[in-house]
C-alpha positions as CSV (number, residue, x, y, z in Angstrom):
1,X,-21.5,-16.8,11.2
2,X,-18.9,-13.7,10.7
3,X,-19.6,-10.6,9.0
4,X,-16.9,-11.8,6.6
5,X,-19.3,-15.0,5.6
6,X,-22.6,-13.3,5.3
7,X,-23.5,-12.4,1.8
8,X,-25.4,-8.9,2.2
9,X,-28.1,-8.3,-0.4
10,X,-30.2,-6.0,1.5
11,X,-28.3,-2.8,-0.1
12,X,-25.8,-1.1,-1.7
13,X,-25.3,1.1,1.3
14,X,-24.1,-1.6,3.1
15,X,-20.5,-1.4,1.7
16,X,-17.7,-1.3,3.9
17,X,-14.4,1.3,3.0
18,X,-11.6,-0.9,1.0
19,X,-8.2,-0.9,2.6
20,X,-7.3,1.6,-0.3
21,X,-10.1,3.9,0.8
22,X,-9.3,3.8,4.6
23,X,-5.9,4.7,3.8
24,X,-7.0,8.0,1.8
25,X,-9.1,8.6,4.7
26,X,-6.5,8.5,7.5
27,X,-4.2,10.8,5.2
28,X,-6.9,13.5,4.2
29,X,-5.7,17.1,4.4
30,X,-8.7,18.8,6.2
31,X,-9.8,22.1,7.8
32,X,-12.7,23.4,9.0
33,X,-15.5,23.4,6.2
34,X,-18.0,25.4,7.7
35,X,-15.5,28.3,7.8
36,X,-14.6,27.3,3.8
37,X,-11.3,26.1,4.1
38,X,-11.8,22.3,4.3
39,X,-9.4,21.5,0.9
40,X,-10.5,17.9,0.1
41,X,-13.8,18.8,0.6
42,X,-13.8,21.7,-1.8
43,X,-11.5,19.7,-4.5
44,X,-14.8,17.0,-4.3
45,X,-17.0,19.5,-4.4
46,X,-15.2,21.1,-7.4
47,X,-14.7,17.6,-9.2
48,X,-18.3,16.4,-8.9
49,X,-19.4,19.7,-10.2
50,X,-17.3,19.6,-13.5
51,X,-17.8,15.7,-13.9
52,X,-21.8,17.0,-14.0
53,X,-21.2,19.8,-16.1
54,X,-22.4,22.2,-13.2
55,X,-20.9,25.6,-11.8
56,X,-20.4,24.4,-8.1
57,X,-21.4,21.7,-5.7
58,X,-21.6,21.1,-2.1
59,X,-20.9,18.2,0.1
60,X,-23.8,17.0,2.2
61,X,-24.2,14.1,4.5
62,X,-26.8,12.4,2.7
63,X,-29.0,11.7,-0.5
64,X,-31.8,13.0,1.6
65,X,-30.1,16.2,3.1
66,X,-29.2,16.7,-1.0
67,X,-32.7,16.3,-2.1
68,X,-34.6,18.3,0.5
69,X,-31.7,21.2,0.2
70,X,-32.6,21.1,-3.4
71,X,-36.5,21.2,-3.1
72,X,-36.0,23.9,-0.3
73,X,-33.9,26.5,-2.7
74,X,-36.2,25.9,-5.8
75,X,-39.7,26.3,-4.2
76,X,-41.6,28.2,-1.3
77,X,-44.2,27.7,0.9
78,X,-47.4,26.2,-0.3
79,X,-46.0,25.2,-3.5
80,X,-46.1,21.7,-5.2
81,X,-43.1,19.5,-5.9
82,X,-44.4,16.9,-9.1
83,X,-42.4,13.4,-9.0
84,X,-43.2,9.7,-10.0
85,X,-45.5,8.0,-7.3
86,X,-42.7,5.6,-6.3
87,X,-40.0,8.3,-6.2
88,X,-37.7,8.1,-3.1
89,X,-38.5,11.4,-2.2
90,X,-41.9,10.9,-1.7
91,X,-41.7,7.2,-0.4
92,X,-38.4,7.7,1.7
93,X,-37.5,10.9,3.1
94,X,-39.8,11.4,6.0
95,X,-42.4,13.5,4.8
96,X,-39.2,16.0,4.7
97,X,-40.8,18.7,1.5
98,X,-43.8,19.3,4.0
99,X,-42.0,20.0,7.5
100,X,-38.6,21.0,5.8
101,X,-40.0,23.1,3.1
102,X,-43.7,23.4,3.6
103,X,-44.8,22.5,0.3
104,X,-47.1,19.6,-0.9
105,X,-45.8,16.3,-3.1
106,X,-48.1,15.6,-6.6
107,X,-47.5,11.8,-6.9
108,X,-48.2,11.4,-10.6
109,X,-48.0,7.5,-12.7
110,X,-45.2,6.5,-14.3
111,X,-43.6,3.9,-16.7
112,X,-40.4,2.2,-15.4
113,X,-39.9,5.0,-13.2
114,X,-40.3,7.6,-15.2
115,X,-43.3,10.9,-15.8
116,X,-44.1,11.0,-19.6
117,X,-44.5,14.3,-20.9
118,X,-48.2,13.7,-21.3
119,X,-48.8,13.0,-17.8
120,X,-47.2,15.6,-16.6
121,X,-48.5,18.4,-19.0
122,X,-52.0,16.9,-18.2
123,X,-50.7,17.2,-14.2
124,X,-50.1,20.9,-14.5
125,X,-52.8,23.0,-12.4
126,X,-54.0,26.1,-14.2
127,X,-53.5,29.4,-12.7
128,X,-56.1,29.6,-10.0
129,X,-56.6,30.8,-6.5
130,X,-58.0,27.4,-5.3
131,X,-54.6,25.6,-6.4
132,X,-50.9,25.3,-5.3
133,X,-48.3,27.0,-7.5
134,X,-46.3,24.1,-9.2
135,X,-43.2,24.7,-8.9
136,X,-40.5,21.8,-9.1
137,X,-40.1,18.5,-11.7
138,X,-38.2,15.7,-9.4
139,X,-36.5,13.0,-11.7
140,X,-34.8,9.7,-9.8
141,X,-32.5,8.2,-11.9
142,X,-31.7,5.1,-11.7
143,X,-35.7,4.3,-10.1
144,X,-35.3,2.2,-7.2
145,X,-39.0,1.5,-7.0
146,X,-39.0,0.5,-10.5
147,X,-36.1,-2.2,-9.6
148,X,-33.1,0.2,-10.8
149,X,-34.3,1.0,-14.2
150,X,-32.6,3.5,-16.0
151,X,-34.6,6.5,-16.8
152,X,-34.6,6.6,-21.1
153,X,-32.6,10.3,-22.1
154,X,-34.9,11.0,-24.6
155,X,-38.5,10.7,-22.1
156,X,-36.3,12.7,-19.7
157,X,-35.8,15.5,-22.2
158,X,-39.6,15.2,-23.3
159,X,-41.1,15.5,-19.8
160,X,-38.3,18.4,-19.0
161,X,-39.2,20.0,-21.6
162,X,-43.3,20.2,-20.7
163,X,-41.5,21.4,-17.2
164,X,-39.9,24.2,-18.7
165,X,-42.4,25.8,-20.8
166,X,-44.5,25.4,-17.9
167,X,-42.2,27.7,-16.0
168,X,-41.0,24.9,-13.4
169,X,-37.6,23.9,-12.2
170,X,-36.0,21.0,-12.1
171,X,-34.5,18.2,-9.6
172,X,-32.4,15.1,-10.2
173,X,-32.3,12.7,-7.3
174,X,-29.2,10.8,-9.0
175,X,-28.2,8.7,-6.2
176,X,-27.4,5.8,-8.7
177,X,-27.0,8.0,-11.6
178,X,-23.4,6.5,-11.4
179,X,-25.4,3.4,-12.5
180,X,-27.5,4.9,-15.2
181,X,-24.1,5.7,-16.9
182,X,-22.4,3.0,-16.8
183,X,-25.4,0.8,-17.8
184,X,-26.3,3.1,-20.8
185,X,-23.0,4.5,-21.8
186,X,-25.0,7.9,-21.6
187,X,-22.3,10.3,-19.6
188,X,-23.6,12.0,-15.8
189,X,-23.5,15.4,-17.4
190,X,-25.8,14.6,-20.5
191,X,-28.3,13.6,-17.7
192,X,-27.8,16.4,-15.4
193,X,-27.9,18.8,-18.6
194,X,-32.1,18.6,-17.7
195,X,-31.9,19.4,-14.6
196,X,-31.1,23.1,-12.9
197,X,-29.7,20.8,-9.8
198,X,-28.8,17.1,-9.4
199,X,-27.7,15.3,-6.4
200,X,-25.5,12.4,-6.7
201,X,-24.4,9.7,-3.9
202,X,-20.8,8.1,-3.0
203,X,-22.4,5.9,-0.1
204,X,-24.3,3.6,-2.4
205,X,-22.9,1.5,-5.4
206,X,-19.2,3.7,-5.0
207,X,-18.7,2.2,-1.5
208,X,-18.1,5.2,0.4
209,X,-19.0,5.4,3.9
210,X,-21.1,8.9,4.2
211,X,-21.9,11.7,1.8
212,X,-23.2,12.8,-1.3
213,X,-22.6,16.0,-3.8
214,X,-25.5,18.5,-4.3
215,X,-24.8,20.7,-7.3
216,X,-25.8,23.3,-9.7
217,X,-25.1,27.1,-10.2
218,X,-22.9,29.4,-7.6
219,X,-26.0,30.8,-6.6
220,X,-28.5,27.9,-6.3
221,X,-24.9,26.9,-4.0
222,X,-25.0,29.3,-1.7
223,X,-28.1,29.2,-0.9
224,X,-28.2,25.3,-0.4
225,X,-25.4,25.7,2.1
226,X,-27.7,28.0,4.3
227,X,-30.0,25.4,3.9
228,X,-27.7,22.5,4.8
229,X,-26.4,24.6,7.7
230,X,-30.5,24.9,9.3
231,X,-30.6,21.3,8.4
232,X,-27.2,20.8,11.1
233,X,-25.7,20.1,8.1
234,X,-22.4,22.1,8.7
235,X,-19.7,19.5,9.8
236,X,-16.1,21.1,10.1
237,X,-13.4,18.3,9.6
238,X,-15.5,17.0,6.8
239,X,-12.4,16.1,4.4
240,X,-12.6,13.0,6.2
241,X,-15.3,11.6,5.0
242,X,-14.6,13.7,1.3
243,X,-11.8,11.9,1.4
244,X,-13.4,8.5,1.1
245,X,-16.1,10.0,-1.7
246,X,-13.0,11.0,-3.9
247,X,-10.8,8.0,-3.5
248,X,-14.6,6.3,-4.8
249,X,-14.9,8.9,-7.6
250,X,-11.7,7.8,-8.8
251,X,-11.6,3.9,-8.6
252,X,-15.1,2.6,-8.1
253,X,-17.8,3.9,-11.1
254,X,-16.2,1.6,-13.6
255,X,-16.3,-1.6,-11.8
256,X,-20.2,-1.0,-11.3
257,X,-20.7,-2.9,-14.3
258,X,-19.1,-6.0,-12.2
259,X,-22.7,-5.2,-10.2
260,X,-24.8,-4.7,-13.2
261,X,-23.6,-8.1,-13.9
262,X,-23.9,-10.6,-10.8
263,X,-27.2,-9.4,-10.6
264,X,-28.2,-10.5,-14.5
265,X,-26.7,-13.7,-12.8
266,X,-28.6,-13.9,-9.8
267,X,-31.1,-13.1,-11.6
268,X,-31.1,-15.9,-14.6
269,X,-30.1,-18.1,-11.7
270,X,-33.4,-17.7,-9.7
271,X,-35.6,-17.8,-12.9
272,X,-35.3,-21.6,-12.7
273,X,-37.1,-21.6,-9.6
274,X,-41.2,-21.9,-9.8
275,X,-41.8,-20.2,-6.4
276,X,-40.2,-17.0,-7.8
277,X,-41.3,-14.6,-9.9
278,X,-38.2,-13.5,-11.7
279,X,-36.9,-11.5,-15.3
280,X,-33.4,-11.7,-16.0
281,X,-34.2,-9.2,-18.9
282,X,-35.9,-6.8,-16.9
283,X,-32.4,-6.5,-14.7
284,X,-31.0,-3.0,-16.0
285,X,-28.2,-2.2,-12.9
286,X,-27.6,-3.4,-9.7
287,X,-31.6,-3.8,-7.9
288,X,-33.1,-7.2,-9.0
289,X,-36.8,-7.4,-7.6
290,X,-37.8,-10.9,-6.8
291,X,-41.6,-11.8,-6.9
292,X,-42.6,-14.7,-4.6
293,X,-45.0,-17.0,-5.4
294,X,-45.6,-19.0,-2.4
295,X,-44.9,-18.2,1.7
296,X,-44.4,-14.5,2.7
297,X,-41.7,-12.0,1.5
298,X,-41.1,-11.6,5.9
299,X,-40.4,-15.6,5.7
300,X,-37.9,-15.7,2.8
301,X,-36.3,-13.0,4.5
302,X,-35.9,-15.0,8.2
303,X,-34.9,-18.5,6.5
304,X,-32.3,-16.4,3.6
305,X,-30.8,-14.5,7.0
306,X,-30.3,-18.2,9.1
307,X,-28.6,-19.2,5.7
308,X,-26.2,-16.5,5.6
309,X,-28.1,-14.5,3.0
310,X,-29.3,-11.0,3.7
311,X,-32.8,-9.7,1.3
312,X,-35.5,-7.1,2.6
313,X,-38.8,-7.7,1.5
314,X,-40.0,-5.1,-1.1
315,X,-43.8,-4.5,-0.7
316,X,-46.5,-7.2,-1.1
317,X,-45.4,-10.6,-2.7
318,X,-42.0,-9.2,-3.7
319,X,-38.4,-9.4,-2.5
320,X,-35.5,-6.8,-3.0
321,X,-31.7,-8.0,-3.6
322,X,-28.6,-5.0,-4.5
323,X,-25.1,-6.2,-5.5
324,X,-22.6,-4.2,-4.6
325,X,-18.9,-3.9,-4.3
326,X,-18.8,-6.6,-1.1
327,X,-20.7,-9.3,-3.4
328,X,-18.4,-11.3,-5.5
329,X,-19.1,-14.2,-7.8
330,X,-18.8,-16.8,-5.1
331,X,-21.1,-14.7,-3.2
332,X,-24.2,-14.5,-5.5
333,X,-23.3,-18.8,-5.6
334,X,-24.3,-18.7,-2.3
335,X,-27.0,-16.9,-2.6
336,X,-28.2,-18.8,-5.2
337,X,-27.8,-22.1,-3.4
338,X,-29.8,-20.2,-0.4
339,X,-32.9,-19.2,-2.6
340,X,-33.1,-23.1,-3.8
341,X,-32.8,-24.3,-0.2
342,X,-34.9,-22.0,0.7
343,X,-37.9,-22.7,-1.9
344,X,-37.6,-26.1,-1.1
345,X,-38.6,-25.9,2.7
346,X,-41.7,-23.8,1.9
347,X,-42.4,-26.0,-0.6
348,X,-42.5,-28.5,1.8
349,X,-44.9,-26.8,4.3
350,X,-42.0,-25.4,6.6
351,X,-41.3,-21.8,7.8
352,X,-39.0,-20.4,9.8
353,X,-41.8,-18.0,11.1
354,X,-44.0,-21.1,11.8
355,X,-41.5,-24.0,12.9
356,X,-42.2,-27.2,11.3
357,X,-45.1,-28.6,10.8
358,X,-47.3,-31.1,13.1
């Protein structure tokens, strides 16, 4: 089966470049950035940053590179970084805030992906030499844990503000915050008005092939570039791949509603099926999380991939699917058709994992 054939659900980072985007690549005026004369670098940088409502941004190589530059400018040594217990940061970044950073992650409940003010004010560690300083509130919006929900404005402002009066900082891990916009009609900026930095991603539902935009004020700037620098960070040609990320900027946030979309199908789709566990009304953006009622996640996954279907599994009794860009209506038919064939055999007693039974 071709690449062409395979209907990719495993991701939204699994996007490959348009023919539009390739060609804005291959022309890209560049220079060397580390030396600070890259020009489509610094007109993405400059766009992103106005687009957020932020003094200055910097391009970086990935979510995770923007997220750790972030947590390394606002905090020291021995300090504690609060976040939701499923956030990508503490989940999916290596244990980067302890060896990057040195300071220790507070993993604190949340609702849909999201800290209520409550929590976090009850969170907060008194003055006290037995106690880390806190120091940084991380948001993640949209929260892929909590299957792409959008994080609400108004419990954003509510737990920022317990933050603030608190005296602590404040990061947004918007990797999807593309999504959260589009799905709520709520504009990037209003959502990065919270924060005192905000990292946002071109690799993911805008189909770019590297790179995301760190930003906030010139100073919190200039200091994440001697972060992203220690990190190995500094690429020279970068325009390149900036290139791509503005061609993306300009053509694909609108058509993520297209996303938001086939997954609601997918999703209403595969609720007709007893052997999942599935809420077409629960399906905010792009991340639909499928619960599985009979076999393994690990043996949907085998029998979906001979099928031509591509799913990850998504902790215990659960199965992730992303649309993207690359999925089209005919595609999520397919998978559709897959999931059915699929429930039938392990209805049946069969598994790819196990072979047929007898």
């Amino acid at each position: 089966m071709s690449a062409a054939e395979i209907v990719d659900l495993r991701s939204d980072t699994v996007t490959r470049p348009t023919a539009e985007m390739r060609r804005a690549i291959a022309e890209a005026v560049v220079g060397d950035d580390v030396f600070g004369d890259d020009p489509t670098a610094q007109d993405l940088e400059r766009q992103v940053a106005a687009l957020l409502g932020k003094e200055a941004g910097i391009f970086v190589a990935s979510g995770t590179m923007a997220n750790q530059a972030a947590i390394a400018v606002h905090t020291s040594p021995g300090e504690e970084v609060l976040l939701e217990e499923r956030s990508h940061v503490y989940l999916y970044e290596a244990g980067a805030p302890a060896v990057v950073s040195g300071v220790q992650v507070h993993p604190l409940p949340g609702e849909s992906g999201l800290v209520a003010a409550d929590t976090l004010r009850a969170a907060l560690r008194p003055p006290n030499v037995h106690f880390p300083a806190s120091s940084l509130l991380v948001f993640e919006n949209t929260h892929n844990r909590a299957g792409g929900k959008v994080l609400p404005l108004e419990g954003m402002e509510a737990t920022a503000r317990v933050a603030r009066e608190a005296g602590l900082r404040v990061h947004l891990d918007g990797a999807r915050l593309w999504n959260a916009a589009v799905a709520s009609g709520v504009p990037e900026a209003r959502y990065a008005a919270l924060a005192d930095s905000v990292s946002v991603c071109f690799s993911k539902g805008l189909g770019a092939p590297i790179g995301s935009v760190l930003c906030g004020t010139e100073e919190f700037v200039a200091r994440a570039r001697f972060v992203r620098k220690r990190l190995g960070g500094g690429m020279r040609q970068v325009g390149i791949l900036a290139a791509g990320c503005l061609h993306a900027l300009h053509n694909h946030r609108s058509r993520l509603a297209e996303d938001h979309r086939r997954a609601r199908d997918l999703a209403r789709a595969l609720a007709a099926l007893p052997e999942l566990s599935v809420d077409p009304a629960s399906v905010e953006t792009n991340i639909l999380v499928i619960g599985v009622k009979i076999g393994r996640p690990e043996e949907w996954c085998a029998e979906m991939a001979r099928l031509g279907v591509r799913i990850v599994p998504f902790g215990p009794g659960a199965l992730r699917a992303v649309t993207h860009l690359d999925v089209s209506d005919e595609g999520i038919a397919r998978a559709s058709d897959a999931f059915g064939r699929c429930a039938r055999m392990l209805r049946e007693g069969r598994s790819p994992l196990r072979g047929w039974p007898g």
